[in-house]
Every structure is written in C-alpha cells, then in structure tokens.
C-alpha positions as CSV (number, residue, x, y, z in Angstrom):
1,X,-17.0,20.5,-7.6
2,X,-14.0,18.9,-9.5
3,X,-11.6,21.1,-7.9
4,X,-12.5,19.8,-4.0
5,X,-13.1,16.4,-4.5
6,X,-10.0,16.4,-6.8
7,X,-7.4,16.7,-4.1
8,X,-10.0,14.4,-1.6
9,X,-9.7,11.3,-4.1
10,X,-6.0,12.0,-4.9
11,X,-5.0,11.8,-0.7
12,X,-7.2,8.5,-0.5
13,X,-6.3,7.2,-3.8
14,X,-2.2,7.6,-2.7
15,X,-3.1,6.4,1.1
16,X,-4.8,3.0,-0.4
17,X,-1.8,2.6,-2.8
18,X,0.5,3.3,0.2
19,X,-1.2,0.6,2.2
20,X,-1.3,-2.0,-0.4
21,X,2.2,-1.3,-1.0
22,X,3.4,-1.4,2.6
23,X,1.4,-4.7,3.2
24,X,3.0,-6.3,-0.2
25,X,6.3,-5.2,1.7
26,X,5.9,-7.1,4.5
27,X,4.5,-10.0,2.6
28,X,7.8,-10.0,0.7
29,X,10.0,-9.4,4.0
30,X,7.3,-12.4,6.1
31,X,8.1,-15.0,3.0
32,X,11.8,-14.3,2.3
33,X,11.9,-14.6,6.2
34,X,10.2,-18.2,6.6
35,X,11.0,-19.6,3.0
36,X,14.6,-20.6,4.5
37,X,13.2,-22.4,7.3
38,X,10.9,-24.0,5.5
C-alpha cells in the first residue's frame, strides 16, 4: 500500500510546493513591480 500511494503523495506534495512557489514568484515580481510607483 506504501509503495503506490508513495509516489501519488510525492507528485501532489511537489505540485502544491510548485504552486505555492510560483504564486510567491509573482507576488515578489507584482510588489517589486508597483512598490516604485507607489
């Protein structure tokens, strides 16, 4: 049972870091972007 849900959790757990990580990205580029013209 460990051995197929292992590789299951892994791909979501690595897809939900990915999209935190991408959305923190933009965040970054959004705020760096508008901070100046604030």
């Amino acid at each position: 049972m460990i051995s197929f849900y292992g590789p299951i959790a892994v791909r979501l757990t690595a897809r939900n870091f990915f999209l935190r990580l991408s959305a923190f990205v933009i965040f970054l580029f959004c705020a760096g972007f508008y901070a100046p013209a604030l």
